[in-house]
C-alpha positions in Angstrom: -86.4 112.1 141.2 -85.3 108.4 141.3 -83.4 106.8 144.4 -80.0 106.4 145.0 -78.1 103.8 146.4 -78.4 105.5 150.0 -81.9 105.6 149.9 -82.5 109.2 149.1 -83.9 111.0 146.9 -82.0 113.0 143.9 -83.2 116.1 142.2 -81.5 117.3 139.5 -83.0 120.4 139.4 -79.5 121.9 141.2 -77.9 120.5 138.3 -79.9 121.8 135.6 -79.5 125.1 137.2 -75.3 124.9 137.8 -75.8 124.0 134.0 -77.5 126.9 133.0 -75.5 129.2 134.9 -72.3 127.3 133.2 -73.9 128.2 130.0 -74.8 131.6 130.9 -71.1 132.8 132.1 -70.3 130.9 128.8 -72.4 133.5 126.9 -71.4 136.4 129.0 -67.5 136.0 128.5 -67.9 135.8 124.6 -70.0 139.1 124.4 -67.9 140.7 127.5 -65.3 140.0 124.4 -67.1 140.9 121.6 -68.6 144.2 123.3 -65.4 145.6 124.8 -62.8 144.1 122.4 -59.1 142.9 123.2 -58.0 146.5 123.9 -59.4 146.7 127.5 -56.3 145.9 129.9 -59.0 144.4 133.0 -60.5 141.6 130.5 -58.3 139.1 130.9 -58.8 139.3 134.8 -62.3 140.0 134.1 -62.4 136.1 132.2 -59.9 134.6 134.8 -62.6 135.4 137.4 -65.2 133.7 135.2 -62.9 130.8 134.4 -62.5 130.2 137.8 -66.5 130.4 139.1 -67.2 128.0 136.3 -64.1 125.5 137.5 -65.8 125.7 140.9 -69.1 125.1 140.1 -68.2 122.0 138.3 -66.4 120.5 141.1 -68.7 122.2 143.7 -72.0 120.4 141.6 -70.3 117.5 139.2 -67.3 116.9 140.7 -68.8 116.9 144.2 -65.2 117.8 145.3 -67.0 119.6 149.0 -67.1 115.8 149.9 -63.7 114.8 149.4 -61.2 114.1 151.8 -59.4 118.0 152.8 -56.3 116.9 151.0 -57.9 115.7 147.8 -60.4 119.0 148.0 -57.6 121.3 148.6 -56.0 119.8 145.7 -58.7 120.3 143.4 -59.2 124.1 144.6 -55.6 124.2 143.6 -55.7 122.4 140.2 -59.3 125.3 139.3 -56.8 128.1 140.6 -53.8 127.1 137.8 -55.8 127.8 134.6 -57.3 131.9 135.8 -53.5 132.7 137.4 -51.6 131.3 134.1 -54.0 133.5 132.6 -53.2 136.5 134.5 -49.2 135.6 134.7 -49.2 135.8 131.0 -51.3 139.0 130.3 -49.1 140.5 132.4 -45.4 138.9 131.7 -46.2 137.6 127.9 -43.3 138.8 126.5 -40.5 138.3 129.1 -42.1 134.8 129.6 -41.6 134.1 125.7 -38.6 136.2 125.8 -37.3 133.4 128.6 -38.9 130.5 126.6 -36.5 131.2 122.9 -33.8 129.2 122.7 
C-alpha cells in the first residue's frame, strides 16, 4: 500500500481482483462462443449482459464513475448501456437496419 494524496491508504488488491474478474468474463464469453456456436438465438443477449458487467466494472473500479457528480454518472451508466443495446437492436433488426442503411 503507498499513501495518497489524502492521506490514506490504497490497496490495490480490489483492483487486481476487478482485473481478474475482467479477464475471466473475457475467457468465459470466447468459450460461451466457441462451446455453443453462433447458432444459439440467446448468445448475443447472453454477451450483451457480459459486455455490460465488464463496462461497469471499469467505471465502477477505474473509472471511479460512483464518485462523480449524478449528471456525469448517469451519463456514463448511459454511454456502458449503448454498446450491449446496439448489440441486441442489431441481432434482432440486422436486416431491416441494413435494409434501411442501402442507398
Amino acid at each position: 500500500m503507498k499513501p495518497s494524496e489524502s492521506g490514506k491508504a490504497v490497496s490495490l488488491i480490489p483492483l487486481a481482483l476487478v482485473w481478474l474478474a475482467l479477464i475471466i468474463l473475457s475467457l468465459f464469453s470466447l468459450m460461451l462462443g466457441e462451446w455453443v456456436g453462433r447458432t444459439a438465438n440467446w448468445l448475443p443477449a447472453v454477451v450483451a449482459v457480459v459486455i455490460w458487467l465488464k463496462a461497469w466494472l471499469v467505471a465502477r473500479y477505474f473509472l471511479e464513475a460512483y464518485q462523480c457528480v449524478p449528471f456525469i454518472r448517469r451519463l456514463v451508466l448511459g454511454f456502458i448501456c449503448f454498446a450491449p443495446l446496439s448489440l441486441i437492436i442489431t441481432d434482432t433488426f440486422g436486416p431491416e437496419i441494413a435494409a434501411l442503411l442501402q442507398l
